[in-house]
N, C-alpha and C positions, 0 to 999 in steps of 0.2 A: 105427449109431446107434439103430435101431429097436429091434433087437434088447436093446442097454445099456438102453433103456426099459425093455422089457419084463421085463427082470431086474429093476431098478431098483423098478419095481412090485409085482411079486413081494414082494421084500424087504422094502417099507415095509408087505405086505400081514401077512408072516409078523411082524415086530416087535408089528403092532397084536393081532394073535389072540393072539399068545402074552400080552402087556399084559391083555388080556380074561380071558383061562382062567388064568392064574396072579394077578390081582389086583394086579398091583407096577408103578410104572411100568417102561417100557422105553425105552431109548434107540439111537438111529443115530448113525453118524458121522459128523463135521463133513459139512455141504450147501452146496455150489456152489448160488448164485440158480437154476442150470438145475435140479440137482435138486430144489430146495424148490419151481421152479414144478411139476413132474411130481405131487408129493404133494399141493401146493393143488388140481390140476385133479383127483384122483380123487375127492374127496368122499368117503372112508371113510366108515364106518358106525360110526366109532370117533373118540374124544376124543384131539387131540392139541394139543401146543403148538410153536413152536419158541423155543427160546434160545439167545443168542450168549455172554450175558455181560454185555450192556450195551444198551442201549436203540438201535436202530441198527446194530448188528451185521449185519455180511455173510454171513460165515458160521457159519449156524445149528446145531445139533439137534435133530433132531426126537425130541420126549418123547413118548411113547405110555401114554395113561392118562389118570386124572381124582383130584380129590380124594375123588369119589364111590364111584368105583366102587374106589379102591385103599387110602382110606380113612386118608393121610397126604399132606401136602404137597410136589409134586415138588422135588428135591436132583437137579440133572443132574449125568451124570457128566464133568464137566472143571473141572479148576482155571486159575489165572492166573501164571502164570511170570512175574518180574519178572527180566531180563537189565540188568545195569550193570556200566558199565566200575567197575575194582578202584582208578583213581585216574583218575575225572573230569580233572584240570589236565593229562594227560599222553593222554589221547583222542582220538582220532579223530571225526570227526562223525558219526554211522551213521544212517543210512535206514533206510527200512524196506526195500527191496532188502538194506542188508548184513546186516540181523538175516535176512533171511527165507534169504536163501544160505546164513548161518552154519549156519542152523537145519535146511534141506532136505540140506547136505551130511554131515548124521549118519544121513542112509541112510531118513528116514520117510517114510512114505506121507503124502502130501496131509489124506484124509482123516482124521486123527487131528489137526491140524492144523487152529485156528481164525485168528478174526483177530488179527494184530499190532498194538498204540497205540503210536507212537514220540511220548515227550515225557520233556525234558529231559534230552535224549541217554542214555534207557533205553528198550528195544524190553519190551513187555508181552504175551506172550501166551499164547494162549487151547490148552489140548492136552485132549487125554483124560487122565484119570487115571492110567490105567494106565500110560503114557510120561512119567508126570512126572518120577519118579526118573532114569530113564533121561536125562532132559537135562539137569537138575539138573548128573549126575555130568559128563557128557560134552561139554559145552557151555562151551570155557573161552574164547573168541576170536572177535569180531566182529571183520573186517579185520584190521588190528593191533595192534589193543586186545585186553584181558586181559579179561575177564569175571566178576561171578559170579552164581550163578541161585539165587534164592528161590522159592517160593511167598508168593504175597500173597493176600488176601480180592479183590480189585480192581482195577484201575491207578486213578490219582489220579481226582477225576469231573470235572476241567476238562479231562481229557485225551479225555472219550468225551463230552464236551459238544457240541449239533449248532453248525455253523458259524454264523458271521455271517451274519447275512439281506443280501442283495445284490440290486441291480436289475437287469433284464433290458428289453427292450423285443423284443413278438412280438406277430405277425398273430394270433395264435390261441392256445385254448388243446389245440391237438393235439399229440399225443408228438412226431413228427417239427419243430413251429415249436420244442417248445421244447427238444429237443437242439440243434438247427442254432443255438438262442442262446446256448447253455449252455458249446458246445464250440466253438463259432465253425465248423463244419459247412456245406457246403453242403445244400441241401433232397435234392439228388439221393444225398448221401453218409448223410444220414441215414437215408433211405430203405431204402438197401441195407442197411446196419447193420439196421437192424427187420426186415425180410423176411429177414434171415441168421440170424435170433434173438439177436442179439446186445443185444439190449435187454428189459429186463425191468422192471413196473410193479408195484409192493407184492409184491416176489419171482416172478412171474406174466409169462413172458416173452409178450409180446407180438407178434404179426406186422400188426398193422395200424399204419401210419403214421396214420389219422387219429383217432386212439384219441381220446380227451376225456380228459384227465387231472386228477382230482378234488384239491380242497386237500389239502395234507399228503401228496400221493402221493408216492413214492420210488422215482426209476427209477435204474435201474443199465445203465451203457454199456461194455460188456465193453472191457478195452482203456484206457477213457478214466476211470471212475471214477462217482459214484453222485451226485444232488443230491436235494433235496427239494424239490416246487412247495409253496409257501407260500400262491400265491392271487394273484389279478388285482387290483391297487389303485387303478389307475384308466385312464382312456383316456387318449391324447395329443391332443395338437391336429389331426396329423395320421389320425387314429380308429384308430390302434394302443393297444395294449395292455402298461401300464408292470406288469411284474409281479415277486414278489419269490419269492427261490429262496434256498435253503443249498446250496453246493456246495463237498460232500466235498474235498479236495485231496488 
């Protein structure tokens, strides 16, 4: 694991210089929360962004550059796949499980490989450019449905809209109160979850359980899925804390 770091760092070192000396942005391959936290904690000496596709997005790219120093506005390199059944009335209901199986059983790596939007039983997603074609052709059958694959600008923007705000009720505002409410969680269970790293706060894995987590943070619970703290709104009778959260499903 150490060592996958240390590559890992290397890598995101070698993207930025070359961005640097050649003037153009540069881009990585689709980023796991773990490794977009590894690149938040080095603090380059160099301008980067990351983008999914959509505000919210799990997994990222990291763009290496600026409009300064490259002197045009970054174009990351991935498009949006639009997957639909060929006749809707005659479909199967597909998950994001069966788009993602469809999709992993044409042989690709992970990381070329962004997030999926499944709405109104079309899975949406996110690849590298260079494999668009490539699925386009190849991609004909989610379960037992027939498929076919476009490029679109987008998926729909109610489909990458953040969830309904929901209430929660927690002792506190620390990482560990507020997964154990999120996920229905013991304290002990969330616990180990955060000290396994399996929890990460604005992509920034965390290992403290009693972390403070700040309005609009966005933690991601490996396993279980990602919410947004929206903020404490007020006390209870009992002097807990009624707070409101979006969570991803």
């Amino acid at each position: 694991m150490i060592d996958d770091e240390i590559l890992l760092k290397k890598r995101f070192e070698e993207l930025a210089s070359r961005s640097r000396n050649k003037g153009i942005w540069v881009f990585s391959d689709f980023l796991s929360t773990a490794q977009q936290s590894v690149l938040m904690s080095m603090r380059l000496p160099y301008s980067f962004e990351l983008q999914g596709g959509y505000e919210g997005a799990e997994r990222r790219v990291a763009c290496f550059g600026s409009v300064e120093d490259c002197g045009y506005e970054c174009v990351p390199d991935f498009v949006c796949i639009k997957i639909q059944p060929v006749a809707q009335k005659f479909a199967d209901e597909l998950t994001h499980r069966d788009f993602f199986g469809s999709v992993m059983a044409l042989g690709l790596k992970r990381e070329v490989l962004g997030d999926i939007i499944v709405y109104g039983n079309c899975g949406y997603l996110f690849c590298k450019e260079e494999i668009s074609a490539y699925i386009r052709e190849n991609l004909t059958s989610v379960k037992r449905t027939t498929v076919s694959c476009t490029e679109v600008a987008a998926p729909p923007e109610i489909s990458v809209a953040p969830p309904e705000i929901s209430e929660i009720i927690v002792a506190s505002q620390r990482l560990d109160a507020l997964v154990c409410a999120v996920y229905g969680f013991s304290r002990s269970t969330a616990k180990e979850l955060i000290e396994q790293g399996k929890v990460s706060v604005n992509s920034v894995v965390t290992l403290r359980a009693d972390l403070v987590v700040e309005e609009h943070g966005t933690v991601s619970v490996r396993g279980s899925g990602r919410f947004i703290f929206e903020g404490i709104l007020r006390k209870t009778k009992k002097d807990r804390l009624r707070a409101a959260v979006r969570v991803y499903k």
